[in-house]
C-alpha positions, -999 to +999 in steps of 0.1 A: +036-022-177+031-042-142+014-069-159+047-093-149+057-079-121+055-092-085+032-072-062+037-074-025+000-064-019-010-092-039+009-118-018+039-118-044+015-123-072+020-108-108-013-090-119-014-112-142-011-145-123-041-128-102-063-121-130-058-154-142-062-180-113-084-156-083-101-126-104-139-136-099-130-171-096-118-174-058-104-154-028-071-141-016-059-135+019-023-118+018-011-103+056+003-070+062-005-055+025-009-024+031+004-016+070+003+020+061-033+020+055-050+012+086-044+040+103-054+062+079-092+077+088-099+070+126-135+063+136-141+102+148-130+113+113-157+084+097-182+094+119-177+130+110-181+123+074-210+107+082-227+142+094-222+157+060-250+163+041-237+152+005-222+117+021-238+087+018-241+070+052-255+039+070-260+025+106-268-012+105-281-022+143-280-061+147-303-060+173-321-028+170-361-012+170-359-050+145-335-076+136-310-057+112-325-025+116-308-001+088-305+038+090-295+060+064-276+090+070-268+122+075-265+113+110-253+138+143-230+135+167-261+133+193-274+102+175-239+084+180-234+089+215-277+070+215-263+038+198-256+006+219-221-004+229-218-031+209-235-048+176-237-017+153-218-014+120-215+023+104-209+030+066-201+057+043-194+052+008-168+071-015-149+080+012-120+084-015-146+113-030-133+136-003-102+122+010-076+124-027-050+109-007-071+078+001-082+077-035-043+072-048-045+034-031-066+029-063-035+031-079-023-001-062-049-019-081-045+002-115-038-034-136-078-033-137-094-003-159-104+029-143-141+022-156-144-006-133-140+014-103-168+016-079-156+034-048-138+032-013-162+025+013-151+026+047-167+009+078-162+011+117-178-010+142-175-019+177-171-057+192-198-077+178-207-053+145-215-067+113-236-064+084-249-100+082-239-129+062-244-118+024-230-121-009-219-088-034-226-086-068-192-068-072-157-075-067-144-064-038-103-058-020-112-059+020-085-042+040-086-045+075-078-010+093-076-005+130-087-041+153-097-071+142-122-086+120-135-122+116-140-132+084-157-161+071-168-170+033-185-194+019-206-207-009-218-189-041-249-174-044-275-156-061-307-142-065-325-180-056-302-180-023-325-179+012-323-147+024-334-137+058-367-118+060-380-088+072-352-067+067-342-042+038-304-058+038-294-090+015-286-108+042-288-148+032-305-177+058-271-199+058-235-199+056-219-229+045-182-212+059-150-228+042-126-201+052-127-188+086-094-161+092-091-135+119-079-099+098-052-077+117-046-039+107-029-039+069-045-075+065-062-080+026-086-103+017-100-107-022-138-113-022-151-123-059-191-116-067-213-138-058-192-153-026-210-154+006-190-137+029-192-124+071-174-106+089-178-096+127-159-069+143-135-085+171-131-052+189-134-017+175-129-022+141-125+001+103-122-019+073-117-002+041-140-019+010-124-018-024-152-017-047-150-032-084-182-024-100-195-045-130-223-029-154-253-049-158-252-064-197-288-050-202-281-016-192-251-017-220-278-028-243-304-007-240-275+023-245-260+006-276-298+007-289-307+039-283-273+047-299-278+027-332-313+041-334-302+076-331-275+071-359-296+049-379-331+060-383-354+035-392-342+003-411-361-027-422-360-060-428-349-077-460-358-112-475-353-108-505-346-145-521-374-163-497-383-194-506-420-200-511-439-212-475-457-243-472-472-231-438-480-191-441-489-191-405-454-203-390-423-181-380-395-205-390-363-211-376-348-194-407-368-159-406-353-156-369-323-167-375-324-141-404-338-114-387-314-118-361-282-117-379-299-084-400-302-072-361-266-078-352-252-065-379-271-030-369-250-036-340-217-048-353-199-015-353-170-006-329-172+028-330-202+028-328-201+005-293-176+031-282-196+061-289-225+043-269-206+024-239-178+051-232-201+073-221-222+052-198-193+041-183-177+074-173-210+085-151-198+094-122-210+075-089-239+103-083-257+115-107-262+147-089-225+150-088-212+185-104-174+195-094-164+227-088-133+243-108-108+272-097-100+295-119-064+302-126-042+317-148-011+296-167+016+314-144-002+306-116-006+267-126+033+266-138+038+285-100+022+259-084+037+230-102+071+244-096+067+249-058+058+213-053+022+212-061+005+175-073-020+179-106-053+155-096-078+145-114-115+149-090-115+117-074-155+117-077-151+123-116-149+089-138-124+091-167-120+073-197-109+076-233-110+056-267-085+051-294-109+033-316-101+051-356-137+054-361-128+058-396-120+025-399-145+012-375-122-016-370-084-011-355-076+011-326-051+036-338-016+026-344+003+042-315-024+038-286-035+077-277-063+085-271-089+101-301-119+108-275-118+113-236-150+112-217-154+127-182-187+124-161-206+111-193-198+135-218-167+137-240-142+166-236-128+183-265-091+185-268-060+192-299-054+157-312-015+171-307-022+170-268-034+135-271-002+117-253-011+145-224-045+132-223-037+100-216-009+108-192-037+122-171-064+096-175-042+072-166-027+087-133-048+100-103-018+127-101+010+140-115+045+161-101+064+186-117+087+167-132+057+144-148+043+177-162+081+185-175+077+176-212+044+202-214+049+232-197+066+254-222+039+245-242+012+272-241-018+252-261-010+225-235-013+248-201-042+269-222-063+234-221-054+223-188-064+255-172-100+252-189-098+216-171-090+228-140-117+258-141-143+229-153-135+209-118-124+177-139-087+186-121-070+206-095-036+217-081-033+201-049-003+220-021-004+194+005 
């Protein structure tokens, strides 16, 4: 547990002291966090990502064919040599999809739960390329890679905020800039939702975008309903012991405050809210996602491991599990394993003995060897991860 412990990435911060006085309340700048990082990807390797069919890309043109004119991808290597010299920003999401090695920085941040992990985006732009002045509805870790970056926040906003007109792209009317800071290669900067925020490429420029999704409230209660209506049929309303009515066309305060306790209690299972939330929140990023498993045999896995190979989990699959005792609807179960793991939406069957393995697995993006020492004389163990592996949800990685 890291929860006490300082992190040079956070500026000396425990996680702790973070989640308490900046998470969603304020920003962070903290120089040279992650110096190793900004050299990472270089802008040819972006904009070759950006060709692929399966990536999602965007060019943003300040002044293009209009004000903010915004291109989705895939895009050629033809259509980057057409754009201007300066003013253009490009984008491709989940660059830690396809890059593992990039996807283990998550693990710098892994005091926040796996479920609220959006992705790695990764920008490049020349002098004078931005996206606007706008405001996220997600938290976000900035980390400045190659050049510099001007960066200036501001006030809160939201959906009653001036926005500028005439373009697809949330870019707001106004700025009102309290924090004006020039980024430098390895350079962080914690943006909370809701913050204006702009920054403008100083020369050529990457930034890396730590995403930190939030599920809309709605979303999670439209699934817990469909859930409870699934498990509970049809249930009606009781009154039994009413009063008599003096005005028979009047819905009182009491019948809704009645009908609405009836209501939560439908609702006021754990289990329950596990069986209906986990699920939801282990979709992975694309719904068209499917990963693609290698079939191997246990002496080949145990060969790999031993000559150095890393186990990772996909980096585009979301996992999660629950130690809810859905038994007792009430208490998680005593020593903290897991008793259901859910990849990509559905749950994955495993041997409630593997269930410390389980959760060494969700909880790491990768594992050595000597990790993987405790399980691999044990056959049911290497039996269940080599279904994993041919599923996609893992992989032995050489490198």
């Amino acid at each position: 547990m890291i929860a006490n412990s300082p992190l040079p990435h956070l500026g000396g911060l425990t996680p702790t002291e973070f989640l308490r006085d900046y998470w969603q309340k304020k920003p962070l700048l903290v120089r040279n966090a992650f110096p190793e990082l900004a050299y990472r990807l270089s802008p040819e390797d972006l904009m070759e990502l950006a060709q692929e069919e399966s990536v999602e890309a965007r060019l943003i043109l300040e002044k293009g064919k209009t004000p903010w004119e915004l291109r989705s991808g895939p895009f050629t290597a033809k259509q980057f040599k057409q754009l201007p010299k300066t003013h253009w920003t490009l984008l491709v999401q989940a660059v830690d999809h396809y890059l593992p090695e990039l996807a283990d920085y998550l693990d710098h941040f892994n005091f926040i739960p796996n479920w609220r992990i959006d992705d790695i985006m990764m920008s490049f732009a020349p002098e004078g390329g931005s996206v606007g002045p706008h405001y996220d509805q997600y938290d976000v870790f900035l980390v400045q890679g190659i050049g510099r970056r001007r960066w200036q926040l501001g006030q809160h906003c939201d959906d009653t905020t001036p926005r500028v007109q005439g373009t697809a792209l949330r870019i707001i009317e106004n700025i009102d800039t309290h924090f004006d800071e020039e980024l430098h290669p390895g350079d962080l900067l914690y943006v909370p939702p809701g913050l204006a925020h702009y920054g403008v490429a100083q020369n050529d420029c990457t930034t890396y975008s730590f995403g930190f999704r939030a599920p809309a409230l709605t979303e999670l209660l439209e699934r817990v309903a469909d859930t409870v209506l699934e498990q509970e049929g049809r249930v009606l309303a009781s009154d039994a012991g009413r009063s008599p009515c003096a005005q028979p066309g009047l819905l009182t305060i009491d019948d809704i405050e009645q009908l609405r306790a009836q209501m939560l209690t439908l609702l006021n299972d754990r289990a329950q809210f596990a069986q209906a939330l986990a699920p939801l929140l282990s979709e992975p990023k694309y719904s068209d996602y499917e990963p693609q498993g290698d079939e191997l045999s246990p002496d080949e896995i145990l060969a790999a491991l031993a000559n150095g190979a890393l186990l990772r989990r996909d980096p585009a699959s979301r996992c999660l599990y629950t130690n809810t005792d859905t038994s007792t609807d009430t208490s998680p179960n005593t020593n903290g394993e897991p008793d259901t793991l859910y990849i990509n939406g559905m749950t994955e069957d495993f041997p409630p003995r593997l269930a410390a393995l389980v959760r060494l697995l969700a909880d790491h993006r990768h594992l050595t060897a000597e990790q993987l020492a405790g399980w691999q004389d044990d056959a049911e163990a290497i039996s269940w991860l080599q279904a994993q592996i041919a599923l996609g949800h893992w992989f032995l990685d050489a490198d």
